[in-house]
C-alpha positions in Angstrom: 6.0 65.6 -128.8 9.2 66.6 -127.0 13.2 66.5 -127.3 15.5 64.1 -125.1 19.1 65.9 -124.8 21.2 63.5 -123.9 24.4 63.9 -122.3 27.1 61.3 -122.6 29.9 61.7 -120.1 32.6 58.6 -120.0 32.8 55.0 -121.1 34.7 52.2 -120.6 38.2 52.6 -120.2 38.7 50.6 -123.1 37.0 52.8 -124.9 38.6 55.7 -124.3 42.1 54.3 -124.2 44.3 51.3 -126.2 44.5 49.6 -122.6 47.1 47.4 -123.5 49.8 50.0 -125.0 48.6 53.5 -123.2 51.4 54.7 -121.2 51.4 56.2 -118.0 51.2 59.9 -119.3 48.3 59.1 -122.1 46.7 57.8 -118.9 47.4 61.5 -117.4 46.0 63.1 -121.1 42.9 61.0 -120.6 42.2 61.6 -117.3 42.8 65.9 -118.2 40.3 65.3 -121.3 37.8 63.5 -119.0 37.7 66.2 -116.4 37.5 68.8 -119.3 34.6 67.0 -120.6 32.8 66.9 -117.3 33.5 70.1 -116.2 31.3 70.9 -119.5 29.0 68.9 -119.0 28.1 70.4 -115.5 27.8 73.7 -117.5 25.6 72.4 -120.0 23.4 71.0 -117.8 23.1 73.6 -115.5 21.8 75.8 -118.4 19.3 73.3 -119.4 18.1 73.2 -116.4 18.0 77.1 -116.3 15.7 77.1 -119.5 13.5 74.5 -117.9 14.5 71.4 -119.4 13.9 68.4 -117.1 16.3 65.7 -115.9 14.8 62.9 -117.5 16.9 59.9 -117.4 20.2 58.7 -116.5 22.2 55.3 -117.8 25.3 54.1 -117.3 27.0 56.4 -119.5 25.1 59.5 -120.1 22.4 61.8 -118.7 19.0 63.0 -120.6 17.0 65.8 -120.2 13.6 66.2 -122.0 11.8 70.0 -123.1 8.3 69.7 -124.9 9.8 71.1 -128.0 10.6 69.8 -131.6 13.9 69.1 -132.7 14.6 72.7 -134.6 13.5 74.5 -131.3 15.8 72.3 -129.6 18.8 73.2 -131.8 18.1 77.0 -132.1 17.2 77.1 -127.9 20.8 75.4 -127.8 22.8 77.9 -129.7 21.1 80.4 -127.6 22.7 79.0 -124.3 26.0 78.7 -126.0 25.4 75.1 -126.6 26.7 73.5 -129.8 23.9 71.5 -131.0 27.1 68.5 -131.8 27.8 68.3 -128.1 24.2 66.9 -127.4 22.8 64.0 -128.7 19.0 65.4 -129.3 15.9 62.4 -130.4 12.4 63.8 -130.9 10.2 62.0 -129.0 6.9 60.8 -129.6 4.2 60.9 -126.9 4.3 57.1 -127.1 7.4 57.0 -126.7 7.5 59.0 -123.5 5.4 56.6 -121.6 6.8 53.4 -122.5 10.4 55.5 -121.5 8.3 56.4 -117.8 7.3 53.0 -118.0 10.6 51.6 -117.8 12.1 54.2 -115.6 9.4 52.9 -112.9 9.5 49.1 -113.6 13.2 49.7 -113.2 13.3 51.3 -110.0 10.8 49.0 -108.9 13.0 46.0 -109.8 16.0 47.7 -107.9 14.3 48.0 -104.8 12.9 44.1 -104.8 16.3 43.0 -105.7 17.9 45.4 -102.8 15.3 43.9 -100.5 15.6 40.3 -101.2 19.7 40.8 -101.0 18.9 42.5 -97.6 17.0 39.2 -96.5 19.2 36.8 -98.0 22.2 38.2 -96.1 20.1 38.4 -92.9 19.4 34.7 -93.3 22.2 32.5 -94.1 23.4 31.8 -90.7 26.6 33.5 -91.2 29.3 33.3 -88.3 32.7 35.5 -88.4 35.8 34.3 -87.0 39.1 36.2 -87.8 38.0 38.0 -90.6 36.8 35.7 -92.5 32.7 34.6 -93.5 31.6 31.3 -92.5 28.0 29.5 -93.1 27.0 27.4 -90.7 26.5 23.9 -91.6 23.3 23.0 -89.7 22.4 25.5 -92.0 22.2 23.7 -94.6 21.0 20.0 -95.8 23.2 17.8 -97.5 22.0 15.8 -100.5 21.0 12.0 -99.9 22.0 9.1 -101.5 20.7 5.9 -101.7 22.7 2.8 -100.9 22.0 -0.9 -102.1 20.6 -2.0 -99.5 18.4 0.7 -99.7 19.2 3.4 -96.9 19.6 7.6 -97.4 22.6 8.3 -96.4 24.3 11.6 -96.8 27.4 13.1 -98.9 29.2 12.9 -96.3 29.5 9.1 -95.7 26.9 9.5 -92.9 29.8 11.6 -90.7 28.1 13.4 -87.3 27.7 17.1 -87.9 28.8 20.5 -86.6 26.1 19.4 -83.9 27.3 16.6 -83.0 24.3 14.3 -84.5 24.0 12.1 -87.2 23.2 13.8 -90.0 21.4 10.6 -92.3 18.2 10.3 -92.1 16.3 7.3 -90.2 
């Protein structure tokens, strides 16, 4: 059994702010209380880290760090560092729990790089052309949908119009 301290740092601006009425200096007050907030965060962290709690996840909003402690440890360890137990958002965790959370953490990064790779391969194979700043796909690229006529002929979308190469593109 262990403790997750987790970190949060910012969230959507609309979370922080009335994004519809905030002026431009409770847009200044915001960004002062963010910086604030993550210039303590930094400390807190680096102190953790000091007294050898591990990074152990990250999200989209906060940052976790994991010690094989209980929760009361975690608290009294805390106030130690000069860490106010409020500014951490501690969860005892179960030794189940733990590796489902690995679990995840791998089947996510996993999932991240076949998605990077497949992006990588999609872009390298769509043909693409530039001209002037602007991304064009090739038509010979790709195959326009058939239709059949009454008299029973494929033709193409198109009306049976020659293509970018200069051939018919319905099918005999």
């Amino acid at each position: 059994m262990g403790v997750e301290a987790d970190l949060f740092l910012f969230g959507k601006p609309a979370w922080e702010l009335d994004m519809e009425e905030a002026s431009a200096e409770e847009i200044r007050k915001k960004g002062d209380e963010i910086k604030e907030r993550l210039y303590r965060i930094a400390e807190i962290m680096e102190k953790l880290e000091q007294a050898g709690w591990e990074r152990y996840s990250a999200s989209l909003y906060s940052i976790s760090f994991y010690k094989e402690i209980n929760e009361e440890e975690a608290k009294e360890e805390l106030r130690r560092l000069g860490i106010d137990p409020e500014e951490v958002s501690l969860m005892e965790i179960e030794e189940e729990e733990e590796e489902e959370a690995e679990e995840e953490a791998e089947l996510a990064e996993e999932v991240s790089e076949e998605v990077e790779f497949a992006e990588e391969e999609l872009e390298a194979d769509v043909g693409e052309e530039w001209r002037e700043g602007e991304r064009l796909l090739l038509l010979e690229d790709f195959e326009l949908p058939k239709k059949v006529n009454e008299s029973g002929s494929e033709s193409s979308e198109s009306g049976g119009r020659e293509g970018k190469r200069g051939h018919n593109m319905t099918k005999e």
